[in-house]
C-alpha positions as CSV (number, residue, x, y, z in Angstrom):
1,X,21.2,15.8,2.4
2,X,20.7,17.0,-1.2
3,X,17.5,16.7,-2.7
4,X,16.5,14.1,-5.5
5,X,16.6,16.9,-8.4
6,X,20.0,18.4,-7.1
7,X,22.1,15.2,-7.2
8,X,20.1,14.5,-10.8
9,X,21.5,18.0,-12.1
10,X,24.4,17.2,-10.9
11,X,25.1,13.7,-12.5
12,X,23.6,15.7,-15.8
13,X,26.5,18.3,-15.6
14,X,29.3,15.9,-14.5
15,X,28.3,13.5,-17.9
16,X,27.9,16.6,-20.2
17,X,31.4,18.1,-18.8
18,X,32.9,14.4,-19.5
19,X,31.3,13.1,-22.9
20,X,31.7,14.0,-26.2
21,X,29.3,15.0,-28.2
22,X,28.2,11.7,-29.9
23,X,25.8,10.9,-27.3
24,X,22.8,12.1,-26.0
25,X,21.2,12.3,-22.5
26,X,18.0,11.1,-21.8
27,X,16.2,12.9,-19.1
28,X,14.2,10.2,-17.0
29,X,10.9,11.7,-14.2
30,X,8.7,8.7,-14.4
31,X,7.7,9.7,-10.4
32,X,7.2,13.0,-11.7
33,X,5.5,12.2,-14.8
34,X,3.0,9.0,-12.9
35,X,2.1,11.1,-10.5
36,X,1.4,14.3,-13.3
37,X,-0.6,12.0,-15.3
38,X,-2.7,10.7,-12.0
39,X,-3.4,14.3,-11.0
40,X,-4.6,15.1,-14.5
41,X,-7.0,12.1,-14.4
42,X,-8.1,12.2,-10.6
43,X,-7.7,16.0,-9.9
44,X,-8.5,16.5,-6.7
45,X,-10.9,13.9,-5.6
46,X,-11.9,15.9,-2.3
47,X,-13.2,18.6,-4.4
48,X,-15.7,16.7,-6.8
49,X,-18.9,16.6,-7.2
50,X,-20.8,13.6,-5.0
51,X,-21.4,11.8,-7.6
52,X,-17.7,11.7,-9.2
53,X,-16.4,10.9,-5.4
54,X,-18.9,7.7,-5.4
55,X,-18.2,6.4,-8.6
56,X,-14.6,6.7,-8.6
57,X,-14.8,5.3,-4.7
58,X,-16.5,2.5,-6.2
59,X,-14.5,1.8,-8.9
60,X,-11.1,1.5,-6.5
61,X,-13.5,-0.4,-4.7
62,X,-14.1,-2.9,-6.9
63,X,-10.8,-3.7,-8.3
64,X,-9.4,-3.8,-4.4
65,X,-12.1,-6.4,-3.7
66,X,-11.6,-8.4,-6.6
67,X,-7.8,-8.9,-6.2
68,X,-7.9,-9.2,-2.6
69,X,-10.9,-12.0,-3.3
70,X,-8.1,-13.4,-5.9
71,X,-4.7,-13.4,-3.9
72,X,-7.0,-13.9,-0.5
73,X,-7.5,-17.6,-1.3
74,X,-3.7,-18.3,-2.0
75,X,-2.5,-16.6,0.8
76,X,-5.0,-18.4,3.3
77,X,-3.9,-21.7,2.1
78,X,-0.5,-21.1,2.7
79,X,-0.9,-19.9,5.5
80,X,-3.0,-23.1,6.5
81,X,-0.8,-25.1,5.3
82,X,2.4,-23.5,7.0
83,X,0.1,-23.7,10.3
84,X,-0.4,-27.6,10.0
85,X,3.3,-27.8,8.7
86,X,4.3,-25.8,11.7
87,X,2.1,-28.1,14.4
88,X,3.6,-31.4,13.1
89,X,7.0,-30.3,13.2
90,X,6.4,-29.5,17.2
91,X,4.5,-32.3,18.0
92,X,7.7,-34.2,16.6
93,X,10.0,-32.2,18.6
94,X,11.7,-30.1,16.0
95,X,10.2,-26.8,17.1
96,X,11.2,-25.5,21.0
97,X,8.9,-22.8,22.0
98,X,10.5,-20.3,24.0
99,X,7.5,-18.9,26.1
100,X,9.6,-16.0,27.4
101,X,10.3,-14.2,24.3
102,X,6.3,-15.4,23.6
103,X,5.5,-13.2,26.2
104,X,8.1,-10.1,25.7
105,X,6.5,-10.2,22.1
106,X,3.2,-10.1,23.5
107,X,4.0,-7.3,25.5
108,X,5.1,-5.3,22.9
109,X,2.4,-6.3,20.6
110,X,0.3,-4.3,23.4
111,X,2.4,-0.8,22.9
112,X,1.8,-1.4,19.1
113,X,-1.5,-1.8,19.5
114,X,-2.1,1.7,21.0
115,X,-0.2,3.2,17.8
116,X,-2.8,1.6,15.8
117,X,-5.6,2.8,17.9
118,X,-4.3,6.8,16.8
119,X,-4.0,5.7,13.0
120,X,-7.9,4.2,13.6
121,X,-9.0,8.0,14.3
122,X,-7.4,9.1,11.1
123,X,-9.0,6.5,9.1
124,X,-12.4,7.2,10.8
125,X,-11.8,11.2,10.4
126,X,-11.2,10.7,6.7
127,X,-13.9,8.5,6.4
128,X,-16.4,10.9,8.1
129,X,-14.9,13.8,5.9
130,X,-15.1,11.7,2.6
131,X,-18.4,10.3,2.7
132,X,-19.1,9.8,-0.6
133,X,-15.9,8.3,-1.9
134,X,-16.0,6.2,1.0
135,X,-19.0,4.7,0.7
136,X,-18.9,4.2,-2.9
137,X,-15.0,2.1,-2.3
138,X,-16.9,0.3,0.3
139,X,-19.5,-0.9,-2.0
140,X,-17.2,-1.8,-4.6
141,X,-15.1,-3.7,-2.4
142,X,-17.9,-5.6,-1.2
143,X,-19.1,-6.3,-5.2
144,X,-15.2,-7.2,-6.1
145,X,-15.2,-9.5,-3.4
146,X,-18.2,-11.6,-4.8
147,X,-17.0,-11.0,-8.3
């Protein structure tokens, strides 16, 4: 499969082959150029002082716990409310459960579960190698939260 550059040079040369001269082509990297302007900012966060990795940690922090304090609330509601909604409707006899597939789903909820338990190790290896900017995110998450 060709890369993402390789089919963009080649859609450049097809349209510059086909076109006359009376228009131009606009060369578009906005992954490229995000990501440039990102690494220019951040650099490479693993390498920074303790400090740098704490405040930035805490910054992300922050902002994470404040949106997730802001969308949180809707998002329970609904959720409530699609619960109750949901109880009604099979106390009425509109909802059948079927407590086979309940249990197949289960079941596989259980393999998944051990999947998750391998990505836990990652999280705690980069927490443990990242001490500072976890800290600090943790902070500011728990400040955001109560913003």
């Amino acid at each position: 499969m060709p890369s993402l550059t390789d089919t963009a040079e080649k859609v450049k040369d097809l349209v510059q082959e086909n076109l006359s001269e009376d228009f131009i082509i606009i060369e578009s990297d906005s992954d490229r150029n995000i990501n440039s302007v990102v690494q220019r900012i951040m650099g490479d966060i693993t390498a920074a002082s303790a400090g740098r990795q704490a405040a930035i940690g805490g910054v992300t922090g922050c902002v994470a716990g404040y949106l997730t304090n802001k969308i949180g609330r809707v998002v329970g509601l609904s959720l409530a409310g699609t619960f109750i909604l949901f109880q009604i409707a099979q106390h009425k006899g509109y909802v059948k459960v079927n407590w086979t597939q309940v249990q197949r789903a289960l079941t596989k909820a259980k393999a998944e579960a051990r999947i998750d338990e391998l990505k836990l190790r990652q999280i705690r290896n980069f927490v443990e190698d990242n001490f500072f900017l976890s800290t600090g995110f943790m902070g500011g998450f728990a400040v955001g939260l109560f913003f």
